[in-house]
C-alpha positions as CSV (number, residue, x, y, z in Angstrom):
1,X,45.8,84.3,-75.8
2,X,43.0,82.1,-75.8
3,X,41.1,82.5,-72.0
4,X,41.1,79.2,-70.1
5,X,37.3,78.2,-68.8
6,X,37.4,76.8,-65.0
7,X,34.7,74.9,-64.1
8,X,33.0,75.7,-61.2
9,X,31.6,72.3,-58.5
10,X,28.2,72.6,-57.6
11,X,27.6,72.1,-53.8
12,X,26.4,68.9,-52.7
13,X,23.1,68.7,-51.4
14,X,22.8,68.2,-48.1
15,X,20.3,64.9,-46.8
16,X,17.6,65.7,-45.6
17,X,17.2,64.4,-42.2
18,X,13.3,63.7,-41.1
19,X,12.2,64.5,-38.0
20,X,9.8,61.5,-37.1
21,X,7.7,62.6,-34.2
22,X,7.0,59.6,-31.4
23,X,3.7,59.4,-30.1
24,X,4.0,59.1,-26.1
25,X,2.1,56.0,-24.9
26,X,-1.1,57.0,-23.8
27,X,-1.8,57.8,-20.4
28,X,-4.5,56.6,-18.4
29,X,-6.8,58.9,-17.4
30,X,-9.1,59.4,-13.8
31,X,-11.4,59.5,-16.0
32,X,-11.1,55.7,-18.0
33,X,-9.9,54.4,-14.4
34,X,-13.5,55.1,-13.3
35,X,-15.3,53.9,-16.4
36,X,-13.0,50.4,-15.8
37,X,-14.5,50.5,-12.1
38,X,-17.7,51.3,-12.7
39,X,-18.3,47.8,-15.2
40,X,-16.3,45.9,-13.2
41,X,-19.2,46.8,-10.3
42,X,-22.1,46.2,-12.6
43,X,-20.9,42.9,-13.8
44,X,-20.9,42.1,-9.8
45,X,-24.3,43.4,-9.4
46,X,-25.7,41.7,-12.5
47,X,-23.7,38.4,-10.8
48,X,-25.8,39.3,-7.5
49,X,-29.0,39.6,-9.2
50,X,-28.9,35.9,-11.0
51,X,-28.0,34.3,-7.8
52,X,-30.7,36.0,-6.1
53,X,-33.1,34.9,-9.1
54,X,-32.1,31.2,-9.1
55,X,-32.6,30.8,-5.1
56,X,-36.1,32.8,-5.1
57,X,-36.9,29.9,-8.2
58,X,-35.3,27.0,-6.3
59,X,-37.8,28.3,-3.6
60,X,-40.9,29.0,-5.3
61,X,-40.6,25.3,-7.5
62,X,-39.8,23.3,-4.8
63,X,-42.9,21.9,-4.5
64,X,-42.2,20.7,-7.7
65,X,-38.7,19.2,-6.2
66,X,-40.3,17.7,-2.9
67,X,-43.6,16.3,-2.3
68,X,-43.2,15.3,1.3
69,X,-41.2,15.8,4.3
70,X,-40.3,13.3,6.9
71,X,-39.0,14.8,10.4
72,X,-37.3,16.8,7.9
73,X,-36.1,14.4,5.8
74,X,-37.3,15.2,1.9
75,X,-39.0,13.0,-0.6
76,X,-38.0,14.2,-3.9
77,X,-40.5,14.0,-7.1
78,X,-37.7,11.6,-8.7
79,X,-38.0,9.4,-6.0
80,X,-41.7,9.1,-6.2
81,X,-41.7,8.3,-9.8
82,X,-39.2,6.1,-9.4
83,X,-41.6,4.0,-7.0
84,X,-44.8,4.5,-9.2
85,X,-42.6,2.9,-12.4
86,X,-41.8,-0.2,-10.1
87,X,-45.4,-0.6,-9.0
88,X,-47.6,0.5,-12.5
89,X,-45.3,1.6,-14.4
90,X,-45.7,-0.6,-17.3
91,X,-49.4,-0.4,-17.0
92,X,-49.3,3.5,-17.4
93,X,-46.9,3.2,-19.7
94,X,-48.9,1.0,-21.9
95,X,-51.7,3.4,-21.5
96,X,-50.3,5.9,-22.6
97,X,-48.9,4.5,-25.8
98,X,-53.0,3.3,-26.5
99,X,-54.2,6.7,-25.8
100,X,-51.3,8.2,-28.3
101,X,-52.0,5.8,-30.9
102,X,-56.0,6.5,-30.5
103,X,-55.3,10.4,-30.8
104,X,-52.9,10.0,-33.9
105,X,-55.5,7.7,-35.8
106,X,-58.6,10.3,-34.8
107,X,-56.3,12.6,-35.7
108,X,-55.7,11.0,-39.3
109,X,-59.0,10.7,-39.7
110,X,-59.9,13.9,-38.7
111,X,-61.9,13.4,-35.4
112,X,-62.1,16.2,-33.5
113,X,-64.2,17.4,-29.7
114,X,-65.3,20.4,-29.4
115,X,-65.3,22.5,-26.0
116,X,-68.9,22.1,-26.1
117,X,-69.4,18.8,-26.4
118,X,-66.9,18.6,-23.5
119,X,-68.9,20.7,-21.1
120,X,-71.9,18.8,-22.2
121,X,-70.2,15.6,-20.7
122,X,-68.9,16.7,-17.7
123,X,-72.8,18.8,-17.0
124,X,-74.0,15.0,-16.8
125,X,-71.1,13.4,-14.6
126,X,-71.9,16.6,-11.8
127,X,-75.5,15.6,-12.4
128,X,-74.6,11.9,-11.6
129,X,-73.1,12.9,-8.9
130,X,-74.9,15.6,-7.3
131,X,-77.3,12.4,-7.5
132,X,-75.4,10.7,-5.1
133,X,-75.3,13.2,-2.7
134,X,-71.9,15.0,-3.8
135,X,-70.6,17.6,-5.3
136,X,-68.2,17.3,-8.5
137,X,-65.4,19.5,-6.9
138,X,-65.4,16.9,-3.6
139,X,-65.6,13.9,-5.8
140,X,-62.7,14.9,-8.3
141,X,-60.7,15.9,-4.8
142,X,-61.3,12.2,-3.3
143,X,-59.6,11.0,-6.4
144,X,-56.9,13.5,-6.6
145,X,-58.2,15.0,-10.1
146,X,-58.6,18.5,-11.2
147,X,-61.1,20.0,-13.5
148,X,-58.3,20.5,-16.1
149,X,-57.3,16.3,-15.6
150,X,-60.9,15.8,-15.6
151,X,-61.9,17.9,-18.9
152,X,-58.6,15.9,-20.5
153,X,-60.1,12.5,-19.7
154,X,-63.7,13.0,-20.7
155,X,-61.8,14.4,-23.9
156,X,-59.8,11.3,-24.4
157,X,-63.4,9.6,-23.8
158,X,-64.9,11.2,-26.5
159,X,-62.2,11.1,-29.1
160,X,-62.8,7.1,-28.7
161,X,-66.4,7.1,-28.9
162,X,-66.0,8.7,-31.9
163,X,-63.6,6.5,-33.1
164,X,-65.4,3.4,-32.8
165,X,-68.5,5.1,-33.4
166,X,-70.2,4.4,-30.0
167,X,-73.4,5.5,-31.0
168,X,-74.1,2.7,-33.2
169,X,-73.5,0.3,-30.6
170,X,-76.8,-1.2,-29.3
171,X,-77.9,-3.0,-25.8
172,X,-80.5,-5.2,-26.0
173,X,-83.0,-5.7,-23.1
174,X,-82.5,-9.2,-22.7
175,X,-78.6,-8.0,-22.1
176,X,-79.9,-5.7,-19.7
177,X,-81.9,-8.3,-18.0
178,X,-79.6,-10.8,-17.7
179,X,-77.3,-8.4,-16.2
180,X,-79.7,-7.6,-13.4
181,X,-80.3,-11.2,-13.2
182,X,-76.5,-12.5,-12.5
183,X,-75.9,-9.1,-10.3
184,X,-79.8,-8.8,-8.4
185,X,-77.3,-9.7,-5.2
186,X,-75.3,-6.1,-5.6
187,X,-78.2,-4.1,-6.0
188,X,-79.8,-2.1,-3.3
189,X,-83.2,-3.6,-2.4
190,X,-86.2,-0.3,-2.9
191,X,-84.1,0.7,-6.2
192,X,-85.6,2.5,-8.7
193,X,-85.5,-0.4,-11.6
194,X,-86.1,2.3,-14.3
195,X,-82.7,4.2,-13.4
196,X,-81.1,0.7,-12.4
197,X,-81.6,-0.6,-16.2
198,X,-80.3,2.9,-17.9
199,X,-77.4,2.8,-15.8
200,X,-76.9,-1.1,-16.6
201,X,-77.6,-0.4,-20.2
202,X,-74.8,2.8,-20.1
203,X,-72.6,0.0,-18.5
204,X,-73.0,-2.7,-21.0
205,X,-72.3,0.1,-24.0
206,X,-69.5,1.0,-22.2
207,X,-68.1,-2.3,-21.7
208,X,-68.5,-2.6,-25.7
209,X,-66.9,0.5,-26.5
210,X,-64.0,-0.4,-24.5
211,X,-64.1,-4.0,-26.3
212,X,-63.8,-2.5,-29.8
213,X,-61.4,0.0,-28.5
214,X,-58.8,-2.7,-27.7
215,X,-59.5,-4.3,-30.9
216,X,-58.8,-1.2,-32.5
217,X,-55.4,-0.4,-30.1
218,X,-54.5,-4.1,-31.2
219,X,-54.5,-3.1,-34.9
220,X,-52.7,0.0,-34.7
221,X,-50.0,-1.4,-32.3
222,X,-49.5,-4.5,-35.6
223,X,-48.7,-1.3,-37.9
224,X,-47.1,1.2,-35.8
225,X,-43.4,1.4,-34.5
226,X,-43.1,1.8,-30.8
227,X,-40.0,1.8,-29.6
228,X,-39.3,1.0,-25.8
């Protein structure tokens, strides 16, 4: 007799079940706790030391903050100015704007001063002066000047000489003359006449310089745009 075949069942596989490990939060250590501490104190100290900076500032500008003090009371800078616009301001203010609009047009035209031509100037105003029986140094502190405002001015002085080309100006001696002659009141009786015509004649150039100077302001104020 034929043999009957059985089949035999395969096991079933068994799932595989994954172990997933959890990673425990992480614990914070003496260690971090300290580090944490330790910024926390040098932001304070970096705090300390800016507050520290300002007030040593506030206290070594304050003479740029207060220029007087009344039974305690202070007068601030911003007051003062304040006062000086009401008084002159407009004047200064229109100064200025002539002095900018002289430097841009020597600038334009490429006029420049050089630091010896500066010292030059100022060797013959402490000659004029040491003349009178002064030094420079007292005579710029009666006015409230400093070397460094006085260098600036003679500067400025220079630039517009050059400008208008103050060397060609003349005097004549009958304008010398006639000066003398409408002032002989104001002038010291014993004077030297010889120094009392040059400095007349330095006047009267002057005078002409500052003449054609305003022309020139006039003309550059017509073509440039100020605004207020």
């Amino acid at each position: 007799m034929p043999t009957r075949k059985t089949k035999t069942k395969t096991p079933a596989k068994k799932a595989v079940v994954k172990k997933t490990t959890t990673t425990p939060a992480a614990k914070s250590t003496p260690q971090s706790s300290k580090n944490l501490a330790s910024k926390i104190n040098m932001k304070g100290v970096v705090i300390a030391v800016v507050v520290v900076l300002i007030v040593l500032a506030l206290g070594y500008f304050k003479k740029e903050f207060v220029v007087a003090t009344v039974n305690g009371q202070q007068i601030n800078r911003i007051e003062l100015i304040q006062a000086l616009e009401q008084q002159d301001g407009q004047s200064v203010l229109n100064s200025l704007i002539s002095q900018t609009l002289i430097n841009q047009e020597a600038k334009r035209k490429n006029i420049k001063v050089s630091d010896q031509e500066i010292n030059d100037e100022i060797k013959k105003i402490d000659a004029s002066v040491t003349q009178q029986g002064v030094t420079l140094s007292d005579a710029l502190k009666q006015r409230g000047l400093t070397m460094a405002d006085l260098r600036k001015q003679v500067k400025d002085q220079l630039i517009s000489n050059k400008l208008v080309d103050a060397s060609n100006i003349k005097v004549s001696d009958k304008e010398i003359n006639d000066y003398i002659e409408q002032n002989k009141a104001m002038i010291p009786a014993g004077s030297d006449m010889t120094q009392v015509k040059a400095q007349v004649k330095q006047q009267l150039q002057q005078d002409k310089v500052t003449e054609k100077l305003q022309t020139l302001v006039q003309e550059l104020q017509q073509k440039a745009k100020i605004t207020y």
